[in-house]
N, C-alpha and C positions, 0 to 999 in steps of 0.2 A: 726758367732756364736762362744763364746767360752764355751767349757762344761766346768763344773767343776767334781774335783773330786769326786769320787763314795762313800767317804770317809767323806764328806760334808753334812749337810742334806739340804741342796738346792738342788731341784730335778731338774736340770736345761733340758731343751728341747735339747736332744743327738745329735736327725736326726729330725731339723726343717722342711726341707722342707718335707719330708716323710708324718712326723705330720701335715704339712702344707695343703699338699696334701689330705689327708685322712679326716682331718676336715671340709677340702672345701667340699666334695662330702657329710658330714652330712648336710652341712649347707643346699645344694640343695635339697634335701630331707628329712627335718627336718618335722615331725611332724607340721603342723600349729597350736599347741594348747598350751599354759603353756609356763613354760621359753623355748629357744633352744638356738642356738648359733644367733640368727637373731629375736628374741622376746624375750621381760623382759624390765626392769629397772634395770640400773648400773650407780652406779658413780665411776670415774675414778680421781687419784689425780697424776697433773703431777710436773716436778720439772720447776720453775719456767724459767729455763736458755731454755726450749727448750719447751715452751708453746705456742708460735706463731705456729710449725708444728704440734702440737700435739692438736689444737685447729680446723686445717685443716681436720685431718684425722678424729677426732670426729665427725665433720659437715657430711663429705662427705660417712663415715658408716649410721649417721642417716639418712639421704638424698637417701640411694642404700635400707634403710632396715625401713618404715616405722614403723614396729613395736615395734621396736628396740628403747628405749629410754634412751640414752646416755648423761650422765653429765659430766662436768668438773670441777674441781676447780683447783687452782694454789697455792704450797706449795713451802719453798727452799726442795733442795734434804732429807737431811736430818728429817727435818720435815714428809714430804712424806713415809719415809722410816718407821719410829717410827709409823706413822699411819696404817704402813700394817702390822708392829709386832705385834701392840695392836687390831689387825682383824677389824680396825675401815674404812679399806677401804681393796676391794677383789683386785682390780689390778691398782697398781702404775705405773706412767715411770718416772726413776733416772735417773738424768745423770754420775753417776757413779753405780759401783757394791760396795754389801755389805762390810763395811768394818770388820776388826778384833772384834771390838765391837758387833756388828749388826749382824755379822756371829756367835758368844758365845749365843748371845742371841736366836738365831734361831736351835744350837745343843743343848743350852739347855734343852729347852722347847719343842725339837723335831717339830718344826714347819713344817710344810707343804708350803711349796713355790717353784714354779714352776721359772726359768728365762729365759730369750730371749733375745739376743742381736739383735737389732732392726736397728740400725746406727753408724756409727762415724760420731762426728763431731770435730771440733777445736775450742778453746778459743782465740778468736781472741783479739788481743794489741793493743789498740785504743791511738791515740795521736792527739791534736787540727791541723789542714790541718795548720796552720802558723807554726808548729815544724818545724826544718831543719832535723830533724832524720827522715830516711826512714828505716833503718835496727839497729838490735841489737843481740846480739849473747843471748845465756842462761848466761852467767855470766855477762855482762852489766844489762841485766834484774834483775837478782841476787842485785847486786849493788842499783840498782834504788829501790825494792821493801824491800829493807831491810835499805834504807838511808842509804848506805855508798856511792853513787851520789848523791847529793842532786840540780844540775841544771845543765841544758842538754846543757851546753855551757861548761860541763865537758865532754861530750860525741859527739860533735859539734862545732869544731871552729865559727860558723854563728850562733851558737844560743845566744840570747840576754839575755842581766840579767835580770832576774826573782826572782817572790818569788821561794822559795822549791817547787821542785819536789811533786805534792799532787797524791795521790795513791785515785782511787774511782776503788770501788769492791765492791761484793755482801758480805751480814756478814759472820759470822762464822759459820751457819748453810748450807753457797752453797754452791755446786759443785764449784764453779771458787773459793773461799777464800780457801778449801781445796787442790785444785790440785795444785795454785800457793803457797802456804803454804810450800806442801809437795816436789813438783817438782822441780820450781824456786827458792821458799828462802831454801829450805833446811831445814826445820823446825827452821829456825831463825828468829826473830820475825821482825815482819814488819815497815818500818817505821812510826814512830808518824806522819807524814804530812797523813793518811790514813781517807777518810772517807768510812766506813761501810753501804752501797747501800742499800735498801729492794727491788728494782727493778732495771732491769736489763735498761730498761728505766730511771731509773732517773744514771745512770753511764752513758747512751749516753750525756745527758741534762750537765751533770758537766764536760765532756769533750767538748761537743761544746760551750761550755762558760768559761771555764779557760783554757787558753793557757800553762799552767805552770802542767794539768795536764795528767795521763796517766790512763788508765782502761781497764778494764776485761770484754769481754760479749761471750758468745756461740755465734758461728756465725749466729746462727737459726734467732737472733733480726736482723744479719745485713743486709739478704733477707729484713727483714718489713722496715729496715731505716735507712739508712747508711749514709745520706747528715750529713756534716759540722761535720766530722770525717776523720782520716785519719788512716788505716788500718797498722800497720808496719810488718814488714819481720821479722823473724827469724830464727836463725840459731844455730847452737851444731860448735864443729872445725871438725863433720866428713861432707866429700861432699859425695855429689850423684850426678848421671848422669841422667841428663832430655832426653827428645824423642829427641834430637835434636844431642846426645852424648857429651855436656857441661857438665863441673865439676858445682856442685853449691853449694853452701852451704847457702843461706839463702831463704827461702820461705813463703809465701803468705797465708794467710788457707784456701787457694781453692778445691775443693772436688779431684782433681786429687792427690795432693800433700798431704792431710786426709791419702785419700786410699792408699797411695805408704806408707806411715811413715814417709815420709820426714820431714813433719812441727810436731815440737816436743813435742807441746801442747792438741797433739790426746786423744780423751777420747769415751770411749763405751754407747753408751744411751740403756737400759736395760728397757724392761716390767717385772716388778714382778706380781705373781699373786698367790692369796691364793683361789681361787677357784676352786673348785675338780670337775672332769665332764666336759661335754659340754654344758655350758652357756653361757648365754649371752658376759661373757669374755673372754670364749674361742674362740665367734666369733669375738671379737673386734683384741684379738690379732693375729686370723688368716688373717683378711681382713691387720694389719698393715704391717702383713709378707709378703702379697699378693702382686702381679706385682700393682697394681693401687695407695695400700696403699705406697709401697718400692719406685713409682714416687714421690709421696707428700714430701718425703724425698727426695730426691734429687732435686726437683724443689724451695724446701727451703734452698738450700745450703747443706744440710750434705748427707752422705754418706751410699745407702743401705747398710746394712750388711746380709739380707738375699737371695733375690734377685741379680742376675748378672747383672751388668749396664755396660754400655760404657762409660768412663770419658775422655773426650777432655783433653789433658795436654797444660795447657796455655805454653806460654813464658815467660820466666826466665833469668833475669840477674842479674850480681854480682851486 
């Protein structure tokens, strides 16, 4: 969990597990009558890049709490984010936190929003399994997303001549066209070879059918389907020391390597929720906090963040 400051008007959850704790023991002795945290109607808008686990944990709340009727729909982040300012939805999950914009908008209007961090996960770098590239530093990536590489036989003695380098990503309204925007290009604009995704699925579908191209998805989609992709490594010039006491410097976005900070495309997936009380969202968000909900996240690839896990650290080499 990261709090924010006291100084913010995002009322962010201090002492989750506390709250965590305290809400569960409502939930078991809730009144059987009217909304509670375990009866009502709610609908839930999540950001599209982490909609396959957050598709799970919706199931598997309606499924422990019969009375409980839980919706979903799928927005980019952005989108999602705009609907819980304009009160058109009580509780979102971003895969990012408010930004500057979004945060002006929320002291000025004195909003009411509660936040949670929920998970890490990583942005995983997809390239066609016939690439010869397995690794790429943050400034190779840099190069490539802003076409100053424009074919990977620039970055590849064995790579073969190709059309340009084609960039498939989510628009301008996801988490992934923001963070690689902001992170990797530097806020320098991206290469023209770029096509703008509306699903995070159809950026797998344009990487397993052009060899020539590279892409962007939460690793959440690569739990659902990762064939005729191939996953690359990345690396900063600082190393770190794996379990094994190896210098490393490029990694994988495996949930050990999330949770340490090693892999440099880390991002926080956040429940916002403008509902005051203990309702039905406050149970949705207590059960996602909860040991059964914080597996659902890890069995999908990303990383509890409330909950204490054990992360296996795979093997690592240069």
């Amino acid at each position: 969990m990261q709090a924010r400051s006291g100084k913010r008007a995002i009322r962010a959850v201090l002492s989750p597990r506390l709250a965590i704790l305290a809400l569960m023991g409502l939930i078991s002795c809730a009144p059987d009558q009217g909304e509670s945290p375990t009866r009502g109607t709610l609908h839930v808008i999540t950001a599209e890049s982490v909609a396959p686990v957050l598709t799970k944990v919706v199931q598997e709340f309606n499924q422990n709490y019969p009375n409980a009727h839980l919706s979903l729909s799928v927005a980019t982040t952005r989108e999602a984010i705009v609907k819980m300012l304009n009160n058109e939805a009580k509780v979102i999950v971003s895969a990012r936190e408010l930004n500057d914009e979004e945060q002006a908008v929320v002291e000025k209007h004195q909003l009411y929003v509660d936040a949670l961090g929920i998970a890490y996960d990583g942005i995983a770098v997809l390239v066609h399994p016939t690439n010869p590239v397995n690794q790429l530093s943050l400034e190779e990536l840099r190069l490539v997303t802003t076409g100053k590489v424009r074919s990977w036989r620039e970055l590849h003695p064995a790579g073969k001549k190709s059309p340009p380098i084609f960039l498939a990503i989510g628009g301008p309204n996801s988490s992934e066209y923001e963070l690689v925007k902001t992170k990797v290009a530097k806020e320098m604009p991206f290469t023209t070879q770029l096509f703008p995704c509306s699903t995070s699925a159809q950026v797998l579908n344009l990487v397993r059918a052009r060899p020539e191209a590279i892409g962007f998805v939460g690793t959440a989609w690569l739990a659902e389907d990762s064939a005729g992709v191939k996953v690359l490594e990345l690396g900063t010039e600082e190393y770190h020391v794996d379990a094994t006491g190896k210098r490393v410097r490029y990694f994988a976005p495996h949930p050990a390597h999330i949770y340490r900070e090693f892999y440099p495309l880390r991002r926080t997936i956040f429940i916002y929720s403008r509902e005051k009380g203990y309702g039905l969202g406050a149970g949705f968000i207590s059960f996602a906090a909860s040991g059964p909900g914080q597996k659902i996240f890890l069995n999908s690839g990303l990383v509890p963040a409330v909950q204490p896990v054990r992360l296996v650290q795979p093997t690592t080499t240069m």
